[in-house]
Backbone of each chain as ProteinMPNN parsed JSONL, in Angstrom:
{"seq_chain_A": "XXXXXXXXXXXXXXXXXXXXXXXXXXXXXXXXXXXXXXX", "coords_chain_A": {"N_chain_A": [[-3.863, 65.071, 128.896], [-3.872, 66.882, 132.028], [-5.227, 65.368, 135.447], [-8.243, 65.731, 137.627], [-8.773, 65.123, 140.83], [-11.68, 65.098, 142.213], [-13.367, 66.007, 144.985], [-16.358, 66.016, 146.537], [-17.464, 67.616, 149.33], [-20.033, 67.526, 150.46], [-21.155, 65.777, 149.583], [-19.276, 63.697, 149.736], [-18.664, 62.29, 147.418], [-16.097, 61.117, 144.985], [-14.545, 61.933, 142.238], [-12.847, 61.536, 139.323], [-11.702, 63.758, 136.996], [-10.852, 65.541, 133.775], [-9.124, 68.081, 133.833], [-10.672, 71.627, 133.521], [-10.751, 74.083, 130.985], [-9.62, 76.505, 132.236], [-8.464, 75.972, 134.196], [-6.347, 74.21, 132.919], [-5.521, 75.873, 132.064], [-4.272, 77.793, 133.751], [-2.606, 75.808, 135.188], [-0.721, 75.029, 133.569], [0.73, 78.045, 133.064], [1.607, 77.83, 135.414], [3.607, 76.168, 135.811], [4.731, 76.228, 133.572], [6.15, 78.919, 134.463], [7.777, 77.995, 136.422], [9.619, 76.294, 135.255], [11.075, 77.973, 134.174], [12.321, 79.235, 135.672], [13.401, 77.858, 137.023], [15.666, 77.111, 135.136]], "CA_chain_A": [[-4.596, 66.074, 129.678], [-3.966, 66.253, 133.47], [-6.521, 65.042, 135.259], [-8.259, 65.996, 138.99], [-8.971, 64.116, 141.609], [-12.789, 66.123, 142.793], [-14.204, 65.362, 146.276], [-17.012, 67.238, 147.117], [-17.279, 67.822, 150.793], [-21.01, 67.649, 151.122], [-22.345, 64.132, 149.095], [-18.691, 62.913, 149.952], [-18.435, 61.789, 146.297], [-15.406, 61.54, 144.398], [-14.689, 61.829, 140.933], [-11.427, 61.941, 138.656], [-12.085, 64.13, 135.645], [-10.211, 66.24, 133.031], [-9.08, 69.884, 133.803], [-11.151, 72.495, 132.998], [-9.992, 75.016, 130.206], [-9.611, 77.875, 133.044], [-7.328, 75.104, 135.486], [-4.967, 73.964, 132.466], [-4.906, 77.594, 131.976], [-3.071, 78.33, 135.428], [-1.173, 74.551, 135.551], [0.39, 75.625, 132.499], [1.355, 79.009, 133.453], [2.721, 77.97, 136.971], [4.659, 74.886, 135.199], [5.806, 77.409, 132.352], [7.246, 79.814, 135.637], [8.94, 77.807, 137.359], [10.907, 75.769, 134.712], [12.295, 79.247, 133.329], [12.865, 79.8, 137.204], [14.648, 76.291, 137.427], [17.002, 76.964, 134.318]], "C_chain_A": [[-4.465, 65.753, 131.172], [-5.264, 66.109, 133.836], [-6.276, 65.554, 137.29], [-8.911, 65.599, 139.684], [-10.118, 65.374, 142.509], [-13.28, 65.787, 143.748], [-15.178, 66.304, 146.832], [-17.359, 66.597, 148.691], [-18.609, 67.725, 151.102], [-21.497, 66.544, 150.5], [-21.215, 63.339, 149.505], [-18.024, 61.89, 148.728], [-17.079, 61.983, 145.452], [-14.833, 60.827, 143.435], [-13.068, 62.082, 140.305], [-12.257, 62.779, 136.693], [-10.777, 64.823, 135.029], [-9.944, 67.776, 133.641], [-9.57, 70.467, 133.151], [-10.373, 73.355, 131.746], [-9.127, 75.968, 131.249], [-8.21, 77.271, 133.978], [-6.252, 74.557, 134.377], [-4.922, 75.082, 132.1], [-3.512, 77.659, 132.932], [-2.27, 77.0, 135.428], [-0.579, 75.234, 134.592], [1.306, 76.745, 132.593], [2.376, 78.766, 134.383], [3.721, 77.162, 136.122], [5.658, 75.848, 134.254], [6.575, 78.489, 133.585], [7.705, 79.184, 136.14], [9.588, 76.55, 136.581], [11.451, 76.858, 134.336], [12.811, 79.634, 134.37], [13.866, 79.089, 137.708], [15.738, 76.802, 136.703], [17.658, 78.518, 134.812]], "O_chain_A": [[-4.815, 64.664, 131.628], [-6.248, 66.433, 133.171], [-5.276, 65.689, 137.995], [-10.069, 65.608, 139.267], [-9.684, 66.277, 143.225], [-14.004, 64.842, 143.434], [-14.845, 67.272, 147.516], [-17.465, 65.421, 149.038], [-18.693, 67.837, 152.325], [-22.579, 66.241, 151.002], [-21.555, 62.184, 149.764], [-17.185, 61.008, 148.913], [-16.896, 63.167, 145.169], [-14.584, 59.621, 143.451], [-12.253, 62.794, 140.891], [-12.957, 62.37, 135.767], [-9.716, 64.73, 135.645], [-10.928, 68.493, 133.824], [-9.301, 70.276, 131.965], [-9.167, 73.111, 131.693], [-7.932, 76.13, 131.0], [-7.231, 77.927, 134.335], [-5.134, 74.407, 134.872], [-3.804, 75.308, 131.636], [-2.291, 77.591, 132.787], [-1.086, 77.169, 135.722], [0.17, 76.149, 134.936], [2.492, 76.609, 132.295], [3.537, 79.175, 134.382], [4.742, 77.764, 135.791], [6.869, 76.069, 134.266], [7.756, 78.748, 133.352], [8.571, 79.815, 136.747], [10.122, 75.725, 137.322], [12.644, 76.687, 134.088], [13.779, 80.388, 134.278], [14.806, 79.365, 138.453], [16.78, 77.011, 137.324], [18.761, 78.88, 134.403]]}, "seq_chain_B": "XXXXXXXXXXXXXXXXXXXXXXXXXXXXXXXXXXXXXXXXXXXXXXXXXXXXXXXXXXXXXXXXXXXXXXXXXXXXXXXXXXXXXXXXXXXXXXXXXXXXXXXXXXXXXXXXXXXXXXXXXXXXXXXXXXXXXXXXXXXXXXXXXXXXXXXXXXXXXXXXXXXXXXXXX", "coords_chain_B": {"N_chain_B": [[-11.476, 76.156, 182.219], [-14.616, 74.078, 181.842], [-14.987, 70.879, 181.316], [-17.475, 69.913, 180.146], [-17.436, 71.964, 177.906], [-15.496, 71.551, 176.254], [-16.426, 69.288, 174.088], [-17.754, 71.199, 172.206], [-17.426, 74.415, 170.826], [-15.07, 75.336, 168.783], [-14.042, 72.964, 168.123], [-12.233, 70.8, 166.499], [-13.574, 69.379, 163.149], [-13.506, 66.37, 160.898], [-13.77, 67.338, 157.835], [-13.895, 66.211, 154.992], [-11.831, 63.5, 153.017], [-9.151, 62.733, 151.079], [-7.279, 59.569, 149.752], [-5.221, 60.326, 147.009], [-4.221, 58.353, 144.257], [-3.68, 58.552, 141.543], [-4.162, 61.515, 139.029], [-3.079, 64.977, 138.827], [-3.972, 67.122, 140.38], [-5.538, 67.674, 143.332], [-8.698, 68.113, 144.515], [-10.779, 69.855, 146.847], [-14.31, 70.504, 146.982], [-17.449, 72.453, 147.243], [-17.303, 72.975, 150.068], [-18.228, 73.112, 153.3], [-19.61, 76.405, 155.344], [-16.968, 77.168, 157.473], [-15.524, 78.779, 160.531], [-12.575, 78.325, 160.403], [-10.325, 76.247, 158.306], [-8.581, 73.608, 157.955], [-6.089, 71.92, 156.135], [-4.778, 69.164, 156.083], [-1.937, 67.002, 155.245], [-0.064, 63.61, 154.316], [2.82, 61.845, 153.7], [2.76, 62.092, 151.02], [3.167, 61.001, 147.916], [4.924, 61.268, 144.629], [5.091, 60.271, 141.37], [6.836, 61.462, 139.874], [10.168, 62.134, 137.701], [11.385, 63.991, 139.251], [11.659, 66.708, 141.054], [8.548, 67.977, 142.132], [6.538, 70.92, 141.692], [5.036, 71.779, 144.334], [1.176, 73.373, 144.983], [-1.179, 75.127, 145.945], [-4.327, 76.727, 145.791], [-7.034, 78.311, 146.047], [-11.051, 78.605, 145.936], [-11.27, 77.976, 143.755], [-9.62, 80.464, 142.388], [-7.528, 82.241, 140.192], [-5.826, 84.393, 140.141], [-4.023, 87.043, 140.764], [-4.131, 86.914, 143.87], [-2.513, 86.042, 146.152], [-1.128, 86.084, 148.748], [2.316, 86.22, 150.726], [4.845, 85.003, 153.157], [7.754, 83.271, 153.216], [9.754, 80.693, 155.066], [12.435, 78.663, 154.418], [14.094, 75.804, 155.047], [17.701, 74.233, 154.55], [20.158, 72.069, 153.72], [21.975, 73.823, 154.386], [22.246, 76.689, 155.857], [19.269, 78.771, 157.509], [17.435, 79.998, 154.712], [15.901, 82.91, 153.719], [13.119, 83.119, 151.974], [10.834, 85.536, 149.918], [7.923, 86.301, 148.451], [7.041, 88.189, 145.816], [4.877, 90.259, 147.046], [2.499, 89.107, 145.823], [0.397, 86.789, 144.506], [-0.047, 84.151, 142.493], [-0.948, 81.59, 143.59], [-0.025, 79.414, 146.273], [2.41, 78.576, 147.12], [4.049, 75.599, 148.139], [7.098, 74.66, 147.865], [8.497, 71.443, 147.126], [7.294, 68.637, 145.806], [8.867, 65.559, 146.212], [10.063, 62.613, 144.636], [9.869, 59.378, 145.938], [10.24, 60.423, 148.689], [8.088, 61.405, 150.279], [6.148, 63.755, 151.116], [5.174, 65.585, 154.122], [2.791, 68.055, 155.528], [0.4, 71.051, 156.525], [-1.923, 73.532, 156.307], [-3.102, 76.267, 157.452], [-5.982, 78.343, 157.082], [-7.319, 80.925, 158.55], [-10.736, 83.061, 159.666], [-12.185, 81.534, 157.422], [-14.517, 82.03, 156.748], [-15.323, 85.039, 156.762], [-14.555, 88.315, 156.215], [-11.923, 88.536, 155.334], [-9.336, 86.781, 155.103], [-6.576, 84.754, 156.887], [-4.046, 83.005, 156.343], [-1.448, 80.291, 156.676], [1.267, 78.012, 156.883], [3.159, 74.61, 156.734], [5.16, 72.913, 155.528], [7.044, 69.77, 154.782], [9.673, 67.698, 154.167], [11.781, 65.321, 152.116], [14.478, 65.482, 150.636], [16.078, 65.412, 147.023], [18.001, 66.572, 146.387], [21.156, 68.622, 147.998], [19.608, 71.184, 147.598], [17.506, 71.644, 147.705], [14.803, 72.274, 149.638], [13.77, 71.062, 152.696], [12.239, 71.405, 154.5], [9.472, 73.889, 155.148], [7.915, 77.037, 156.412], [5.41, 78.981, 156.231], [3.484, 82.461, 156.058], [0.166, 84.302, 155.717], [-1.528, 85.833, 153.428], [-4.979, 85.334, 152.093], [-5.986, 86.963, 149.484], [-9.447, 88.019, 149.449], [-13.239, 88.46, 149.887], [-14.903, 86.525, 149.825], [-15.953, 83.899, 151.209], [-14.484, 80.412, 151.704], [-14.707, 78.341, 149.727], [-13.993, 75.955, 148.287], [-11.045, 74.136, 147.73], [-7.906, 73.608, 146.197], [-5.349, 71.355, 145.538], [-2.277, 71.011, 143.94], [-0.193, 69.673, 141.799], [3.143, 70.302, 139.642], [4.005, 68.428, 137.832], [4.383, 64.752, 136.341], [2.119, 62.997, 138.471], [0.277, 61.916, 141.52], [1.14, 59.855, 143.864], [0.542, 58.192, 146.187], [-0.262, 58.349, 149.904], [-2.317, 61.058, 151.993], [-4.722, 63.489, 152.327], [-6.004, 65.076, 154.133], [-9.058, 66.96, 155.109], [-9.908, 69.445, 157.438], [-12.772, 71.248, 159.664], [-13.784, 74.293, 162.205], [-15.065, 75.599, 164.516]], "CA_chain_B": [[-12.588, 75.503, 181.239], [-15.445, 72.941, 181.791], [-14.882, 69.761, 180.49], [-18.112, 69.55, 178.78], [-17.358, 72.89, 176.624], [-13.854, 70.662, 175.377], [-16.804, 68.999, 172.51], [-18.469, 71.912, 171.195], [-16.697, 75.246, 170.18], [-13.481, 75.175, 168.739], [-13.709, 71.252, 168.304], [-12.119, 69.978, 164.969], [-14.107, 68.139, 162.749], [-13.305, 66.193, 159.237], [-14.932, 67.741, 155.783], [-13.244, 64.947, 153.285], [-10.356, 62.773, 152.997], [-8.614, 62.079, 149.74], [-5.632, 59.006, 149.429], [-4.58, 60.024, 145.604], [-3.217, 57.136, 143.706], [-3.645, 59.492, 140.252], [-4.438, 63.168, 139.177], [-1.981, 65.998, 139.224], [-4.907, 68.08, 141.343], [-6.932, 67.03, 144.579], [-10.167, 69.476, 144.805], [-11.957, 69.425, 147.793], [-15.326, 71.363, 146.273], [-18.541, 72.364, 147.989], [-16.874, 73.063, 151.261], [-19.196, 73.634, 154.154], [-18.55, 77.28, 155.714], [-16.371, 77.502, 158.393], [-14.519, 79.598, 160.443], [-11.433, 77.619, 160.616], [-10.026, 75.525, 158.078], [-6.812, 73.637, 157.951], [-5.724, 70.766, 155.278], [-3.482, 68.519, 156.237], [-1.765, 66.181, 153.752], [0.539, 63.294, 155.043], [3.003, 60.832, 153.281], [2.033, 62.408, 150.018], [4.135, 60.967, 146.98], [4.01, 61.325, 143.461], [5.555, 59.446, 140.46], [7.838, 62.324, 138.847], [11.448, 61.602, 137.835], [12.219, 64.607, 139.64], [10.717, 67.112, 141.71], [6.97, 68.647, 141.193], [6.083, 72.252, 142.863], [3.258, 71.533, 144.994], [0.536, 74.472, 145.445], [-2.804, 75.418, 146.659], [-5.43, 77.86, 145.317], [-8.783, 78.821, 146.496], [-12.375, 78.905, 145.656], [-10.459, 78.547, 141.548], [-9.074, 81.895, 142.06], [-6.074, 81.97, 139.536], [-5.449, 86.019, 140.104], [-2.666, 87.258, 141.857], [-4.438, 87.368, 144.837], [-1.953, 85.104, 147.572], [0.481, 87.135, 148.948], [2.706, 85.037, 151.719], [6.319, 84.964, 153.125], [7.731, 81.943, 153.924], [11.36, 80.557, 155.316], [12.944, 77.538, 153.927], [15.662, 74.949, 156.0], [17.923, 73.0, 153.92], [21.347, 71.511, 154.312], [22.694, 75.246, 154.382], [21.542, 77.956, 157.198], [17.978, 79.035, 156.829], [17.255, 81.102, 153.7], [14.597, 83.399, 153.486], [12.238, 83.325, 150.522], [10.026, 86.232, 150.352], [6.972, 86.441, 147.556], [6.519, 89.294, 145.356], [3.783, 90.502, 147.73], [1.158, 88.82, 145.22], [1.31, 85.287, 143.882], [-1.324, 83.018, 142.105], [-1.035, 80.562, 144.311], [0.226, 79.236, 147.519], [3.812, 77.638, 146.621], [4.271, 74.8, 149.246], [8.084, 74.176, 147.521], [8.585, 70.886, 146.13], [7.313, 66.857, 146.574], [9.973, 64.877, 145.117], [9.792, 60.931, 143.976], [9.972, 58.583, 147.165], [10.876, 61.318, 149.959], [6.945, 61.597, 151.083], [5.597, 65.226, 151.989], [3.858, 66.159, 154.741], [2.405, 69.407, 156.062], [-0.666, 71.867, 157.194], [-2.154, 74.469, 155.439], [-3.921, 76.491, 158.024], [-7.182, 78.808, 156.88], [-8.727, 81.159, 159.842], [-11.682, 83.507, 159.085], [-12.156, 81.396, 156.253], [-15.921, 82.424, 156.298], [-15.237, 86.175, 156.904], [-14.148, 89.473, 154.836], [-10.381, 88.584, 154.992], [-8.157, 85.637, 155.123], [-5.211, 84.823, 156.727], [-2.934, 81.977, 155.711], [-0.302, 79.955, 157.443], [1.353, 76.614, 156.245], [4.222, 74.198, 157.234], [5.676, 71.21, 154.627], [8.477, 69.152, 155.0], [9.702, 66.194, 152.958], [12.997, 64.84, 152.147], [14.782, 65.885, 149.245], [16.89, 64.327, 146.51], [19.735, 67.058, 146.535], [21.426, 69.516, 149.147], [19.849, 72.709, 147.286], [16.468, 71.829, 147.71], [13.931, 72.995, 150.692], [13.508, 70.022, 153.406], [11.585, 72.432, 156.073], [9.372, 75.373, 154.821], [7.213, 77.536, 157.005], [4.973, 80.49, 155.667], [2.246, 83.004, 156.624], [0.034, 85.342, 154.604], [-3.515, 86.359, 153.044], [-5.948, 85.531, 150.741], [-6.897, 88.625, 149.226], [-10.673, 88.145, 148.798], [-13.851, 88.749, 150.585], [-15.157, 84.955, 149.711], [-16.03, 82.426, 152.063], [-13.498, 79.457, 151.16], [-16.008, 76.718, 149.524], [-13.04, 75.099, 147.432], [-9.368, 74.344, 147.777], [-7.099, 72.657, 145.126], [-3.684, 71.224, 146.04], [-1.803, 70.734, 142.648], [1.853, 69.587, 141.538], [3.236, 70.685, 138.324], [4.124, 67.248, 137.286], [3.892, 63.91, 136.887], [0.815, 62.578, 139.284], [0.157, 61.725, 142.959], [1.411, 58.36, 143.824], [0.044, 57.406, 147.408], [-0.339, 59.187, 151.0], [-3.692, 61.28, 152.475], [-5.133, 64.347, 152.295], [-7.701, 65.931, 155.121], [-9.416, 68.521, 155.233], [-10.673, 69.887, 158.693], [-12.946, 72.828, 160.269], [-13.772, 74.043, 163.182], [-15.53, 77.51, 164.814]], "C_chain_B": [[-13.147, 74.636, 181.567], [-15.102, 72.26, 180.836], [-16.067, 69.486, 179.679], [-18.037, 70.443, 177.792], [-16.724, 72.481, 176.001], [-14.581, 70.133, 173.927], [-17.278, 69.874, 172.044], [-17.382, 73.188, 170.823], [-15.525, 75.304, 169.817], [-12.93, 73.461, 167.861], [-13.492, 71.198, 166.277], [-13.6, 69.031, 164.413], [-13.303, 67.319, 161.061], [-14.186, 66.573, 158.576], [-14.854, 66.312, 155.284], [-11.664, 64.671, 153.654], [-9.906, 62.338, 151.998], [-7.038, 60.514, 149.864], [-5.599, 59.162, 147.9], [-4.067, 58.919, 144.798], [-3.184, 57.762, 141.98], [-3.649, 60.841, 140.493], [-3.084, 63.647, 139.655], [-2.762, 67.467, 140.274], [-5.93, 67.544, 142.059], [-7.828, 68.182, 144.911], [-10.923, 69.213, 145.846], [-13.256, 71.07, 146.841], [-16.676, 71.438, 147.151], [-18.135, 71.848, 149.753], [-17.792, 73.34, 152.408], [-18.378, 74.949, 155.109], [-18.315, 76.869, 157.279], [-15.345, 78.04, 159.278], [-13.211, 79.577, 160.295], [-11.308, 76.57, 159.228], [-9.109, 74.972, 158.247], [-7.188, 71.918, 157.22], [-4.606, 70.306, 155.693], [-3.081, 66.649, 155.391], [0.04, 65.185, 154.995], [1.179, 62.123, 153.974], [2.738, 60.925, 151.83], [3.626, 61.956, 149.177], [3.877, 61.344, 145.657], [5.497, 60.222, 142.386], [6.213, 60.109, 139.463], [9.267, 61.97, 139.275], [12.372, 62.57, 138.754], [11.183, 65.495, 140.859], [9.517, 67.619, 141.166], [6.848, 69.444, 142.391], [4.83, 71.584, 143.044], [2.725, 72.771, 145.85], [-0.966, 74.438, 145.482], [-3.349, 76.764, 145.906], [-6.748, 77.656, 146.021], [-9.873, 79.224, 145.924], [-12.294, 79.078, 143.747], [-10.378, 80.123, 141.385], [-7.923, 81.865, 141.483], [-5.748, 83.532, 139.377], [-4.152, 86.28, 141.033], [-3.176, 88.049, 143.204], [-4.086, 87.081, 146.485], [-0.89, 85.941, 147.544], [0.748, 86.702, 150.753], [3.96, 85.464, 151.682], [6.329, 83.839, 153.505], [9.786, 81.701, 154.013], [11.237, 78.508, 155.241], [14.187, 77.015, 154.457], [16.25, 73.838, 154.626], [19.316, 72.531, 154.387], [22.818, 73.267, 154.324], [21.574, 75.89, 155.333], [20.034, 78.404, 155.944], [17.934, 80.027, 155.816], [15.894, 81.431, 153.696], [14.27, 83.665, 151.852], [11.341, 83.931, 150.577], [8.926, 86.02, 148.518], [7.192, 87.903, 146.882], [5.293, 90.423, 146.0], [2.499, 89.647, 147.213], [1.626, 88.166, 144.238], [-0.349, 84.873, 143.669], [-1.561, 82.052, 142.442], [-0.679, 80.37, 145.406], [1.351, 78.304, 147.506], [4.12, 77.193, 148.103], [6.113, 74.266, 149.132], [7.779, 72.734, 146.74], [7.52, 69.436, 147.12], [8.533, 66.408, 145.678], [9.968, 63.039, 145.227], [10.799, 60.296, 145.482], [10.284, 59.366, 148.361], [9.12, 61.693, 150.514], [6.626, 63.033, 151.861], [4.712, 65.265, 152.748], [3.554, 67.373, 155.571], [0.829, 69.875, 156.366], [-0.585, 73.099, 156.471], [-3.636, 75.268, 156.406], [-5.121, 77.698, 157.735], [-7.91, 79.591, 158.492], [-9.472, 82.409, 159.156], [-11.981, 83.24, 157.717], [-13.967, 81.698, 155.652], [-16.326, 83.328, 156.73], [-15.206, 87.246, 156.179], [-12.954, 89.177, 154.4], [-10.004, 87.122, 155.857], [-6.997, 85.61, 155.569], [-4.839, 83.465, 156.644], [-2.094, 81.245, 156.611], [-0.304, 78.352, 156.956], [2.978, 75.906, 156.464], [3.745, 72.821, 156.032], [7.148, 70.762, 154.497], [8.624, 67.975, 154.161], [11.3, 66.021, 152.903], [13.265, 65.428, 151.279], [15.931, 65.196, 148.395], [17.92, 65.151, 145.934], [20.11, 68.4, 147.578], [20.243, 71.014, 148.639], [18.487, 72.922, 147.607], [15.474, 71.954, 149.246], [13.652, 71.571, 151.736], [12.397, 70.593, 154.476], [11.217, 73.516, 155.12], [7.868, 75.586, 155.736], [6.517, 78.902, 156.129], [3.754, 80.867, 156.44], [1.808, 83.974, 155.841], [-1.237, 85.259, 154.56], [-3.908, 86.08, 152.342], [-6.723, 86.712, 150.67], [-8.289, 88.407, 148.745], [-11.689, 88.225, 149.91], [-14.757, 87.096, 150.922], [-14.928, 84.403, 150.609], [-15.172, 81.158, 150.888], [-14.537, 78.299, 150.97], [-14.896, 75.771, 148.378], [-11.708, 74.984, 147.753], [-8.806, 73.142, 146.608], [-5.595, 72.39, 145.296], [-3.144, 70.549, 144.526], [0.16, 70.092, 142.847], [1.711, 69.28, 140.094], [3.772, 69.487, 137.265], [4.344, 66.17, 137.798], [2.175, 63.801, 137.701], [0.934, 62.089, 140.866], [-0.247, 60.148, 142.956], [0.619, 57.584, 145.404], [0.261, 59.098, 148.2], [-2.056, 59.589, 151.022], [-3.478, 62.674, 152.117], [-5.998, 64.34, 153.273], [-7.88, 67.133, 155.107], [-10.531, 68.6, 156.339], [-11.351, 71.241, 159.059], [-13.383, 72.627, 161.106], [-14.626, 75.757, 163.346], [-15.586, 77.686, 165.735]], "O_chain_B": [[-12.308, 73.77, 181.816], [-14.897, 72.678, 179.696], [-15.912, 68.9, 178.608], [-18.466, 70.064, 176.702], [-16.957, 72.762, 174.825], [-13.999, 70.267, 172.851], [-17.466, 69.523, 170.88], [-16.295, 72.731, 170.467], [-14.733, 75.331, 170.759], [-11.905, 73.077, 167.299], [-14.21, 71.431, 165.304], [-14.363, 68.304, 165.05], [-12.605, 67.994, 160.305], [-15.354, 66.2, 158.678], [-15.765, 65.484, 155.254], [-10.764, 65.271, 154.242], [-10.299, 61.182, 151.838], [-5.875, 60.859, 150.073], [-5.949, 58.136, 147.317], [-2.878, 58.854, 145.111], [-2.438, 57.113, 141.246], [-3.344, 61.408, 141.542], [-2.275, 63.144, 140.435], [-2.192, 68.468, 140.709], [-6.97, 67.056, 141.616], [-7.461, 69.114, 145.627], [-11.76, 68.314, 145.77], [-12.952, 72.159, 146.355], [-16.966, 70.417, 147.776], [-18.482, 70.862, 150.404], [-18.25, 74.429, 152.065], [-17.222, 74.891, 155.528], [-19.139, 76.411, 158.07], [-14.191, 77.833, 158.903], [-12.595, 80.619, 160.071], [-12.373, 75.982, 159.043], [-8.302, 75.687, 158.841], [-8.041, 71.086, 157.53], [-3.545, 70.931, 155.69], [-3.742, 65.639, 155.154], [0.789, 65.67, 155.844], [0.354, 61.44, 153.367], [2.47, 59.855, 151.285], [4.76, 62.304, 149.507], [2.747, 61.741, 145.376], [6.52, 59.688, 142.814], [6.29, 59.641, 138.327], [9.675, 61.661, 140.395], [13.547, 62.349, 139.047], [10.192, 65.009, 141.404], [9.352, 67.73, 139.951], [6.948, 69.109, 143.571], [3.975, 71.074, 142.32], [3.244, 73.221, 146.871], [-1.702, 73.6, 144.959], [-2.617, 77.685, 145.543], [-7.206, 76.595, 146.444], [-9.784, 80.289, 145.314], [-12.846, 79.786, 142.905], [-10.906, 80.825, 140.522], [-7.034, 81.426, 142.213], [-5.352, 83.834, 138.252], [-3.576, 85.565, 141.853], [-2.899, 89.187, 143.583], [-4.66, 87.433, 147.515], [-0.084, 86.35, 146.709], [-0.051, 86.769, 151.687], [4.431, 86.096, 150.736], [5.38, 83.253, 154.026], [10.7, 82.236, 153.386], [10.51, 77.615, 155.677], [15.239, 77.647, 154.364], [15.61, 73.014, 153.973], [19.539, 72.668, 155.59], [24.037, 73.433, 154.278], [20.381, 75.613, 155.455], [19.79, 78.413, 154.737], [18.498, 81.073, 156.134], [14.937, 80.656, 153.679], [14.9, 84.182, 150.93], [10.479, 83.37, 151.254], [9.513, 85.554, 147.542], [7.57, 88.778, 147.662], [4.918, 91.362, 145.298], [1.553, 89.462, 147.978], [2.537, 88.377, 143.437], [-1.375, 85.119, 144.303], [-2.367, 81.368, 141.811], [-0.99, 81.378, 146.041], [1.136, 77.171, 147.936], [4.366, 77.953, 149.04], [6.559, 73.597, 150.064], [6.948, 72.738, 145.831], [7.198, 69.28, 148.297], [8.96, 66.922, 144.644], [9.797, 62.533, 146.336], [11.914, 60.618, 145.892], [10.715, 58.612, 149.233], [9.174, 62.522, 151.423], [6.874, 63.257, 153.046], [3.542, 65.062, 152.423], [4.39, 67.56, 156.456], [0.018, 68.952, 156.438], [0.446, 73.649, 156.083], [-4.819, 75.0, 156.196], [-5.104, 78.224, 158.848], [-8.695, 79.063, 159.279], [-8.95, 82.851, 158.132], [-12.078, 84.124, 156.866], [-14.435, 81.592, 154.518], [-17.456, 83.267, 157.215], [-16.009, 87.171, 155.249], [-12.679, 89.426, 153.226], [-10.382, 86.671, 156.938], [-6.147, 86.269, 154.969], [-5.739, 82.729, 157.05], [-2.073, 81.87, 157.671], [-1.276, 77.635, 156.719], [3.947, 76.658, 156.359], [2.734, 72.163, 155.788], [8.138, 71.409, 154.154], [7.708, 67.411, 153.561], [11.99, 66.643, 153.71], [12.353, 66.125, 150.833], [16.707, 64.449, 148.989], [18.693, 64.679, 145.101], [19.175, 69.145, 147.869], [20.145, 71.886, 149.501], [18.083, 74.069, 147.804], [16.088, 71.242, 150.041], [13.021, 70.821, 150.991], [11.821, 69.801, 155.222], [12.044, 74.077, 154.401], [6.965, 74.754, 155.822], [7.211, 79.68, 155.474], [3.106, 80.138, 157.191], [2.634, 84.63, 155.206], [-1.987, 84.755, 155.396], [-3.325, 86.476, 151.332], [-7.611, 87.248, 151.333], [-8.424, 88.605, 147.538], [-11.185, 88.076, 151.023], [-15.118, 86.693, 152.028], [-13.771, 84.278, 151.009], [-15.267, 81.089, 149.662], [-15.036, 77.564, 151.821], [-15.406, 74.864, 147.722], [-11.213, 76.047, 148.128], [-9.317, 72.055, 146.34], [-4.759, 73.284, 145.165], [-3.726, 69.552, 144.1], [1.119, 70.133, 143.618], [0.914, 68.589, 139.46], [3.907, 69.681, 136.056], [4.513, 65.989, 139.004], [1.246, 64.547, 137.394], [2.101, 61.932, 141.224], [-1.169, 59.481, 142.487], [0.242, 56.413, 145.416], [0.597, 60.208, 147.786], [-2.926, 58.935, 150.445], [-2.405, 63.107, 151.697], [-6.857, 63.459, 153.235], [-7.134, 68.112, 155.096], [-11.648, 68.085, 156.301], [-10.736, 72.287, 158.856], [-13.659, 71.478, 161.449], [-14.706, 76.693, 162.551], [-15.865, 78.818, 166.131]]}, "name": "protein", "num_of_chains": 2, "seq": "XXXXXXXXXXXXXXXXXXXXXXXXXXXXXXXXXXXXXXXXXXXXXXXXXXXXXXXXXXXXXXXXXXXXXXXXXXXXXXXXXXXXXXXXXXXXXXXXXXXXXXXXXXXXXXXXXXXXXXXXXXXXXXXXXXXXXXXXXXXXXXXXXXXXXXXXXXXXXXXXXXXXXXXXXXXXXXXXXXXXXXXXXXXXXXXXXXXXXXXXXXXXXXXX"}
């Protein structure tokens, strides 16, 4: 599972977690367009 | 201009600073508004055998709501690369394993009705075909104040370098 590096901008805190459902949604997509864009 | 107006309006400040040494996505989250943003990322590597697209989104908008042109330098005369008008992201071109990216990702009325865009990344590359120099400019289509940004690459992970993120009004 990729994972994302979270910094919030107002406690300054930052966290590494898992990708959401909604965010390996869209990595996947972009990754899936632009290897069929590569070959 | 008076020299004492030089600290207040206009004046940069830092939000957050990331150095990566993991993750395939750096989130700045809970942005404070302002009218100006601009991210700037320096020395950025990552640990793929090859290259990894590196892109930006906003406020987790994954719609086809970035619509940008941008011109690309490589070891051949400049080629223009134009967008579809409307893109799900903010395609910065590539990072590629030991060649270190760095660029600006500039944000103004980012706490307005409309967005405009503008972004410069450069990096080395590890064959003639690929982008060494790319410039773009463009819109976020939304009415949203910018309280998030996410800089991604489609593989592998982020090996060293910085991230900032600055505003200003």
């Amino acid at each position: 599972m990729p994972k994302v590096i979270e910094i919030n901008c107002v406690t300054g805190e930052e966290v590494e977690r898992e990708m959401t459902d909604k965010e390996l949604e869209h990595y996947e997509a972009i990754k899936e367009a632009y290897e069929s864009k590569a070959e | 201009m008076a020299i004492s107006n030089l600290g207040g309006k206009n004046r940069w400040v830092e939000i957050a600073s990331s150095s990566p040494t993991s993750g395939t996505s750096v989130s700045f989250t809970s942005i404070p508004q302002y009218g100006r943003l601009q991210l700037v990322w320096f020395a950025l590597d990552t640990n793929t055998s090859n290259a990894a697209l590196f892109y930006a989104t906003f406020n987790n908008d994954t719609g086809s709501n970035y619509a940008y042109g941008k011109l690309a330098e490589n070891s051949t005369p400049v080629t223009r690369l134009v967008t579809t008008g409307k893109d799900t992201n903010i395609n910065f071109g590539g990072l590629f394993t030991a060649s270190q990216g760095s660029g600006k990702l500039l944000i103004e009325q980012a706490n307005e009705i409309f967005k405009t865009i503008s972004f410069s990344h450069f990096t080395g590359v590890i064959n003639s075909d690929q982008p060494s120099c790319l410039i773009g400019d463009g819109i976020w289509n939304s009415s949203s104040a910018v309280d998030r940004i996410d800089l991604t690459i489609n593989a592998g992970t982020f090996k060293s370098g910085t991230i900032k993120l600055y505003g200003s009004n």
